[in-house]
C-alpha positions in Angstrom: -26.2 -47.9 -3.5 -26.1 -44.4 -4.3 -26.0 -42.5 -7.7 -23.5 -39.6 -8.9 -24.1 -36.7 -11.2 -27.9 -36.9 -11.4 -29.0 -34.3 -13.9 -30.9 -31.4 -12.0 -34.2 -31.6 -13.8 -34.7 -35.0 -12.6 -36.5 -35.9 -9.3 -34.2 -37.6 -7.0 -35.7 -40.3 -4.9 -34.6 -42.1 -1.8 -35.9 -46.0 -1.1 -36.7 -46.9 2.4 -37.6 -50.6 3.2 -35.8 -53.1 4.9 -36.8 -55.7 2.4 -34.0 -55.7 -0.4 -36.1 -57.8 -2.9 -38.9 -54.9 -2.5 -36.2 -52.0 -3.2 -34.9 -53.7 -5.9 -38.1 -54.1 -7.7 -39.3 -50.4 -6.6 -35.7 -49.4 -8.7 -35.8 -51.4 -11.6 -39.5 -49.8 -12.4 -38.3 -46.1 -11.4 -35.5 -45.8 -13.7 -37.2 -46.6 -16.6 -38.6 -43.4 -16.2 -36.4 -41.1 -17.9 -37.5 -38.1 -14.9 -36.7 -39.8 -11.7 -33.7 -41.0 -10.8 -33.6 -42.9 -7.3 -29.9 -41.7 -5.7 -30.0 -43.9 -2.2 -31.2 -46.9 -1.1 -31.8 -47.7 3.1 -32.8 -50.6 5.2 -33.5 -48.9 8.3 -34.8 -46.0 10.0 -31.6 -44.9 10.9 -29.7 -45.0 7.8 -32.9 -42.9 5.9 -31.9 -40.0 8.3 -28.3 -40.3 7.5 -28.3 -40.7 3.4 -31.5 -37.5 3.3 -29.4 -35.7 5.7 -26.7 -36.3 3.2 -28.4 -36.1 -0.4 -31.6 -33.9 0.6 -33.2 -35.8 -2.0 -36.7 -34.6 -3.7 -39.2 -37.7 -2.4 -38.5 -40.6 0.0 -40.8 -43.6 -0.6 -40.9 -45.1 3.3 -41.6 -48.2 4.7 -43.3 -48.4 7.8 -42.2 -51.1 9.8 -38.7 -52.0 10.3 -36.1 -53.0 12.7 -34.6 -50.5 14.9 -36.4 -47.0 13.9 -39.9 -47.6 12.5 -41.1 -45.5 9.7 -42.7 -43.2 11.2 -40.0 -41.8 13.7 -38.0 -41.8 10.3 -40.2 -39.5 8.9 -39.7 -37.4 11.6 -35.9 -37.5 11.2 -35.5 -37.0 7.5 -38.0 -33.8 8.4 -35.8 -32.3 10.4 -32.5 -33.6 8.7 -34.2 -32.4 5.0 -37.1 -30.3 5.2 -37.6 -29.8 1.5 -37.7 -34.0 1.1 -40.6 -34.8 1.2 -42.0 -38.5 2.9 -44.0 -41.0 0.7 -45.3 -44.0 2.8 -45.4 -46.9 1.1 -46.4 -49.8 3.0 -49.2 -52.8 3.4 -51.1 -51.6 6.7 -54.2 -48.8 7.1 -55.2 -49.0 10.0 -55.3 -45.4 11.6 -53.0 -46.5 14.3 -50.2 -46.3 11.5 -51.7 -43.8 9.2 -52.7 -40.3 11.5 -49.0 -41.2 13.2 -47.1 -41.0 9.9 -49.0 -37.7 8.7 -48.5 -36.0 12.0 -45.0 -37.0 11.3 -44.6 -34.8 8.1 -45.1 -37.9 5.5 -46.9 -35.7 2.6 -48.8 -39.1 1.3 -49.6 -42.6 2.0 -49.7 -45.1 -0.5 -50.2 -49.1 -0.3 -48.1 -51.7 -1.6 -50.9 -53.2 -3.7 -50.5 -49.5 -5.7 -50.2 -49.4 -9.5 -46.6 -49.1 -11.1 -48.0 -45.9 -12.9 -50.2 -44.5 -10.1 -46.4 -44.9 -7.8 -44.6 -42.8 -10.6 -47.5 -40.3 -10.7 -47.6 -40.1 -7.1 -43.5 -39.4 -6.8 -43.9 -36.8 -9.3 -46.7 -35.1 -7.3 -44.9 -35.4 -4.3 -41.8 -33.8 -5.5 -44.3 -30.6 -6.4 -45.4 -31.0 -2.9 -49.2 -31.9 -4.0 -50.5 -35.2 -1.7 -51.7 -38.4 -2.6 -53.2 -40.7 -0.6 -54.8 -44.1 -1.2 -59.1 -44.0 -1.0 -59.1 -46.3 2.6 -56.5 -43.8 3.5 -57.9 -40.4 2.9 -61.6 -41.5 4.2 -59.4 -42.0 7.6 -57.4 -39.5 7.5 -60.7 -37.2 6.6 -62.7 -38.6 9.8 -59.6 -38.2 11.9 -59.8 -34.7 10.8 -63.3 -33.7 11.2 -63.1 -35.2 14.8 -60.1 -32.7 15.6 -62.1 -30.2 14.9 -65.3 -31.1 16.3 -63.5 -32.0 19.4 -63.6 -29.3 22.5 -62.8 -31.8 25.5 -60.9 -35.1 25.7 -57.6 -33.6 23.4 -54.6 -35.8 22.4 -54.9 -38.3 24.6 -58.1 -39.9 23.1 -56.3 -40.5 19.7 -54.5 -43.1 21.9 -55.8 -46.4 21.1 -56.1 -48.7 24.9 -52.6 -50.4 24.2 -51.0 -46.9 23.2 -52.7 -46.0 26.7 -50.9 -49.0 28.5 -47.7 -48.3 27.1 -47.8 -44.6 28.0 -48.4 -45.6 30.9 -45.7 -47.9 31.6 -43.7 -45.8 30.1 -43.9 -42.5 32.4 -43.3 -44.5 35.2 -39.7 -45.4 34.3 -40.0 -49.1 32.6 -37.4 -50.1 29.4 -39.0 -51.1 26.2 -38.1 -54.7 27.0 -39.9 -54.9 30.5 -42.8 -53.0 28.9 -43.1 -56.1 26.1 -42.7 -58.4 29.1 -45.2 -57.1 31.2 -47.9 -56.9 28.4 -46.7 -60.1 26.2 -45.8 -58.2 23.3 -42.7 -57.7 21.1 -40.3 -55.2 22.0 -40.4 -54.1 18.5 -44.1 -53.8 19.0 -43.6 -51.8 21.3 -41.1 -49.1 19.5 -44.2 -49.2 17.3 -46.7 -48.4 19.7 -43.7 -45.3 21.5 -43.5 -43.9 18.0 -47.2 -43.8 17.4 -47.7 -41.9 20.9 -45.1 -39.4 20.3 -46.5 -38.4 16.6 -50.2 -38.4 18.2 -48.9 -36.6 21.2 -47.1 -34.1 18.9 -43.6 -35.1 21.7 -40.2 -35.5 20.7 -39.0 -37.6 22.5 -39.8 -40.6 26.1 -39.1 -37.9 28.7 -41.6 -35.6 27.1 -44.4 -38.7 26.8 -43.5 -39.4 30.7 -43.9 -35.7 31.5 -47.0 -35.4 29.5 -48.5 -38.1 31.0 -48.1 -37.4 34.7 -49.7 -33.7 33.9 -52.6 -35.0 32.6 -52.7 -37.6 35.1 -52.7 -40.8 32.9 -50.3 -42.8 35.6 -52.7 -43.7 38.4 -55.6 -44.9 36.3 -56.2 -48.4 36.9 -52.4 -48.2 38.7 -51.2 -48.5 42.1 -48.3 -46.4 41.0 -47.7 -42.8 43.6 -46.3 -40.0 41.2 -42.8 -39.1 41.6 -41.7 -36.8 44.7 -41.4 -33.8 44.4 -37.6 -31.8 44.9 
């Protein structure tokens, strides 16, 4: 559902979640607030790049997990499909592997679904003046994931990776699908998108290729692997 001849002086706001029941509810409380208009509504990843790319709307509140594109390679894409949007996530998890993935990925501020109706509306109106807001769990992680960056002169980029990010790196640089990668560690492929997504934002990549690249030069395939690197040419 989208919305026509939104006044200018309103904030324009995009709803990502693949939950109808949750957009709906997120709606009905936004436009009772005379400021905000929401313009778009998605259910997936995919279609949050297409209706920003389209609209270039003022604040997208984000989901994290969905089917297809998670949340966090959707931040990504509205970033570079509508750099002046900026990314709210709203979502239930805080655990860092979700949180320092989503910020790397542009997302401005991090909210939980347990969040106040008026502390939402506060936080879309901040976000559309580009201040931040995160949720207290959040920014205590987000703080300590900071201070170790800059404390840190050895390991780099790679130690953000949790052990399964590790594994699926791993797998991943030496040529397996998503599917034989959730086969070989009894996961969910959509588990593993999640854990792909997460190693690209931590990795600061853009894409597989660059992760498998990345992780034969710094000599992550071979550790507890029989596999030879590739020949050369």
């Amino acid at each position: 559902m989208e919305a026509d001849n939104v006044s200018p002086e309103r904030v324009t706001v995009v709803l990502v979640d693949d939950h109808t029941i949750v957009r709906q509810g997120v709606r009905a409380f936004l436009e009772t607030q005379g400021d905000i208009a929401v313009i778009a509504e998605a259910a997936s990843g995919e279609e949050a790049v297409r209706v920003c790319a389209e609209h270039a709307p003022d604040v997208v509140l984000m989901d994290l997990l969905m089917p297809g594109m998670d949340g966090v390679e959707a931040t990504r894409g509205v970033k570079q499909a509508s750099p002046r949007t900026q990314v709210i996530i709203l979502t239930s998890y805080h655990e860092d592997e979700h949180i320092l993935p989503a910020v790397r990925a542009g997302a401005l501020s991090y909210l939980l679904k347990d969040v106040g109706a008026d502390a939402l509306v506060d936080a879309v109106r901040k976000a559309a003046r580009g201040e931040v807001v995160l949720h207290p769990r959040v920014a205590a992680q987000v703080m300590k994931a900071l201070h170790a960056d800059a404390g840190r002169t050895g390991p780099g980029p790679l130690a953000d990776l949790s052990e399964r990010e590790t594994e699926v790196l791993r797998l991943l640089a030496e040529g397996i699908t998503n599917a034989a990668i959730a086969e070989r560690l009894v996961i969910s492929e959509k588990t593993v998108k999640s854990h792909v997504s997460n190693i690209l934002g931590k990795l600061h990549l853009a894409d597989r290729t660059q992760a498998a690249v990345y992780a034969w030069r710094e000599g992550v395939v071979g550790r507890d692997s029989s596999s030879a690197p590739p020949p050369r040419r």
